[in-house]
Every structure is written in structure tokens, then in C-alpha cells.
C-alpha positions in Angstrom: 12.8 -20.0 31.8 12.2 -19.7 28.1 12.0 -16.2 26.3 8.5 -15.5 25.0 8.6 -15.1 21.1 7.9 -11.8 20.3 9.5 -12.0 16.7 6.6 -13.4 15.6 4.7 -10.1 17.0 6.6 -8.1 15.4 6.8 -9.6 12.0 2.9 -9.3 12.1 3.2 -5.6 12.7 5.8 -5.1 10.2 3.4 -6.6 7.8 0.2 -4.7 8.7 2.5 -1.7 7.9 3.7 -3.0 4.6 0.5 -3.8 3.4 -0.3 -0.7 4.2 2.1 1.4 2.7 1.2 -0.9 -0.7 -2.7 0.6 -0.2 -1.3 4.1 0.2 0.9 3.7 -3.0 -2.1 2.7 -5.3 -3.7 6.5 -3.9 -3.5 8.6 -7.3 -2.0 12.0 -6.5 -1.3 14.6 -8.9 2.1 13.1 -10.1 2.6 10.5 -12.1 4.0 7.0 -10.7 4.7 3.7 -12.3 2.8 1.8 -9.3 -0.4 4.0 -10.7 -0.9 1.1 -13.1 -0.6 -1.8 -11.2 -4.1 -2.5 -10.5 -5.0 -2.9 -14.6 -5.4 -6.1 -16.2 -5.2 -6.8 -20.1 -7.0 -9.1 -21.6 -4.1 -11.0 -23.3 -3.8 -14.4 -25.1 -7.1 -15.3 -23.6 -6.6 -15.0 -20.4 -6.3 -11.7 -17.9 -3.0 -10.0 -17.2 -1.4 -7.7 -15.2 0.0 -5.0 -17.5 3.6 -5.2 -16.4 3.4 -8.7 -17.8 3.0 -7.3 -21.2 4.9 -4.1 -21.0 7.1 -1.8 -19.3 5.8 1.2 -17.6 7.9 4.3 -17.0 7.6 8.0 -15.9 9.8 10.0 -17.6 8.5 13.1 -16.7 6.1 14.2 -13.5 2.5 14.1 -15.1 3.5 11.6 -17.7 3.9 7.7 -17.8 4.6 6.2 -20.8 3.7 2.3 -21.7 6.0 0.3 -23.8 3.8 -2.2 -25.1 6.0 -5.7 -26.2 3.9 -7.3 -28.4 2.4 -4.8 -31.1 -1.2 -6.9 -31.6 -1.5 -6.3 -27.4 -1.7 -1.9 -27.9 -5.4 -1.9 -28.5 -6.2 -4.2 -25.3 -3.7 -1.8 -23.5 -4.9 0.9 -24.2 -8.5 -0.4 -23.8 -7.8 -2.0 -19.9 -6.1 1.6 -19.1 -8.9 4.1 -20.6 -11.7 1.0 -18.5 -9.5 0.9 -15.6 -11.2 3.0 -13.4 -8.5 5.5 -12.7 -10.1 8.1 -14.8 -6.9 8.3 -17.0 -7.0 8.9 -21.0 -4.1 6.9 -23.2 -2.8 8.1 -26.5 -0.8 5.7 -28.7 1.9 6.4 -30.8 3.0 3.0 -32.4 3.6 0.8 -30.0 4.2 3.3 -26.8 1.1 4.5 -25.1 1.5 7.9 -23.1 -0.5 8.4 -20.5 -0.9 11.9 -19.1 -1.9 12.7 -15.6 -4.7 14.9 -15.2 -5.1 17.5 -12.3 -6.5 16.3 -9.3 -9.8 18.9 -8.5 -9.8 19.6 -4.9 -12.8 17.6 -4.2 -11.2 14.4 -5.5 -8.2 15.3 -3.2 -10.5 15.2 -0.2 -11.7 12.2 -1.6 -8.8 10.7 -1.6 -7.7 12.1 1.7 -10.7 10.0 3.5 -9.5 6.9 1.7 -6.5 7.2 2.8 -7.3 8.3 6.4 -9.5 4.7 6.4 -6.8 2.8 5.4 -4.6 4.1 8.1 -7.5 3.0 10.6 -7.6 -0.2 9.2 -4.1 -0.6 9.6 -3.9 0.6 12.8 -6.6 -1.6 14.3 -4.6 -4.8 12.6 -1.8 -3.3 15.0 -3.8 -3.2 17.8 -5.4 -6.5 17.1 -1.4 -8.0 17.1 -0.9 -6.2 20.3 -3.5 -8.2 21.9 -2.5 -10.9 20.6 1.1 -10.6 22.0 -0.3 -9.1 25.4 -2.7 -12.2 25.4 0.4 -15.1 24.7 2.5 -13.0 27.8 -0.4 -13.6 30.2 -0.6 -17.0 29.2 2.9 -18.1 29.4 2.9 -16.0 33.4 -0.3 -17.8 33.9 1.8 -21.3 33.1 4.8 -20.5 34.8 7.0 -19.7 32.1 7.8 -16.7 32.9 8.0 -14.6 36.0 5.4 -11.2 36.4 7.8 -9.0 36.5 9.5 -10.5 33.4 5.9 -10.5 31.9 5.4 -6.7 32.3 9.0 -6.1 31.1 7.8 -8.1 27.9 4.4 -6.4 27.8 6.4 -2.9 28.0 8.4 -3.9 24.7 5.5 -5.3 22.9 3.3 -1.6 23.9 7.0 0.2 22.7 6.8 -2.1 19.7 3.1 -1.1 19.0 3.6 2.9 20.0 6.5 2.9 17.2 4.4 0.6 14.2 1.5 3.3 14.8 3.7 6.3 14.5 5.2 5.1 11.2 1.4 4.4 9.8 0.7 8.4 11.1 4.1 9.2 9.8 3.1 7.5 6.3 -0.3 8.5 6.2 1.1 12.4 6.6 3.7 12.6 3.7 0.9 11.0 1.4 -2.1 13.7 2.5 0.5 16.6 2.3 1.2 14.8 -1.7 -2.5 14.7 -2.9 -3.2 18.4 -1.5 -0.3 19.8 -2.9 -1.4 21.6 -6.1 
């Protein structure tokens, strides 16, 4: 009797998760975070960067990041790629350090960004679901052939449900702390 692999189940939920916590962190709230950035690209020795590859982003205070920019002839294409980024931010230079203050969210672009973040939570939750099946589906099969006995086949399909019922809770869990961050003023 050979154990069905379930590993691989779970290393397809953990990684539904994980890429959605990475969505949530990209969500601007009202305080300032290094990842805020991550999405712009510089136009840099002719090709298209990200800008941690030309600088070094910081926060050193809550509505504040700061951009230390390595090479001085890159601060105008910095400074361009953040102001065109989409993120609705404004950079000032000062030599070659570009601070970038963090305006206040108004509370329509926190409910905004509420809904997005409420989406991707769906999303991730149905790429759960859709492992579940998976899983559920491979257990049936391997009763169906004679690997595995029924009742070690619900056993399996009661781990693989526990499995699913504790990956959802941590996307609710996730997708809680980040609402309660954009709506707090």
C-alpha cells in the first residue's frame, strides 16, 4: 500500500497563498513601504529595470520613502519611472536621493482598494479550491486502482479538506489585517 502524495497538494496551496500575500503587499495603504515601489521600471542603460536594480529604497519614516539612486546620471529616469508609475506618487530630488512622500488615501480610493483586494482573495481562494479537486480527484483515482483502501481514501480526503479549511482561513486572515490597514485613517 503506497501513501498517496499529498506534499505535492500542499505545496500548491502554500503557493496560491504566497502569491497571494505578494498581490496584497503591492496594495498602497496610507503608510509608506519599500515593496510600494517594486512594480516601477527605469529606463536604464537602454534597457528596462526594476528600480531596486539601480537604487536602494528605504522608509525611514511612516509616509516617507526615500530613494538612493547609485549612479547620479540615472536620478532623472528615477524620478521620471516613479512620478509615470501609476501609483499616483510625486518625487522630489535632493542630489542624488529622491523622497517620495505618501499622500493620504481619500476614502473612496480606500474602498477602491478594498474591492481589489477582496478580488484577489477570491482569486486565491478559487486556486485553493481548484488544488482541492485536484487532490480529492488523485485519492479517487488511486481507491479506484487499488492503491489505497476507502476508508484510507476518506481518511486522506479528510486531511486534504483540513488542509484546504486552514489555507482559506489564512487568505481570510490576510485579507482582514490588510482592509483594517487601508481604512485606518
Amino acid at each position: 500500500m503506497a501513501e498517496p502524495d499529498v506534499s505535492d497538494v500542499r505545496r500548491r496551496m502554500d503557493g496560491a497563498l504566497e502569491a497571494f500575500k505578494k498581490e496584497l503587499s503591492g496594495l498602497r495603504t496610507g503608510r509608506a513601504s519599500a515593496s510600494l515601489l517594486e512594480p516601477v521600471q527605469v529606463e536604464a542603460y537602454g534597457s528596462r529595470m526594476h528600480l531596486k536594480e539601480v537604487a536602494t529604497v528605504s522608509v525611514p519614516e511612516p509616509r516617507m520613502i526615500t530613494v538612493q539612486v547609485w549612479d547620479r546620471g540615472m536620478v532623472k529616469a528615477v524620478e521620471k519611472a516613479i512620478r509615470d508609475g501609476g501609483l499616483g506618487l510625486n518625487p522630489q530630488t535632493e542630489g542624488q536621493v529622491i523622497r517620495v512622500p505618501i499622500p493620504d488615501l481619500n476614502q473612496e480610493r480606500r474602498q477602491e482598494l478594498v474591492k481589489v483586494a477582496h478580488k484577489y482573495a477570491e482569486q486565491a481562494r478559487v486556486a485553493v479550491r481548484n488544488v482541492r479537486r485536484d487532490g480529492m480527484d488523485m485519492l479517487k483515482k488511486a481507491e479506484k486502482n487499488g492503491d489505497i483502501t476507502q476508508d484510507e481514501q476518506k481518511t486522506w480526503q479528510d486531511k486534504v479538506q483540513a488542509m484546504t479549511d486552514q489555507h482559506i482561513k489564512q487568505i481570510d486572515d490576510a485579507l482582514a489585517s490588510k482592509e483594517k490597514d487601508i481604512m485606518q485613517v
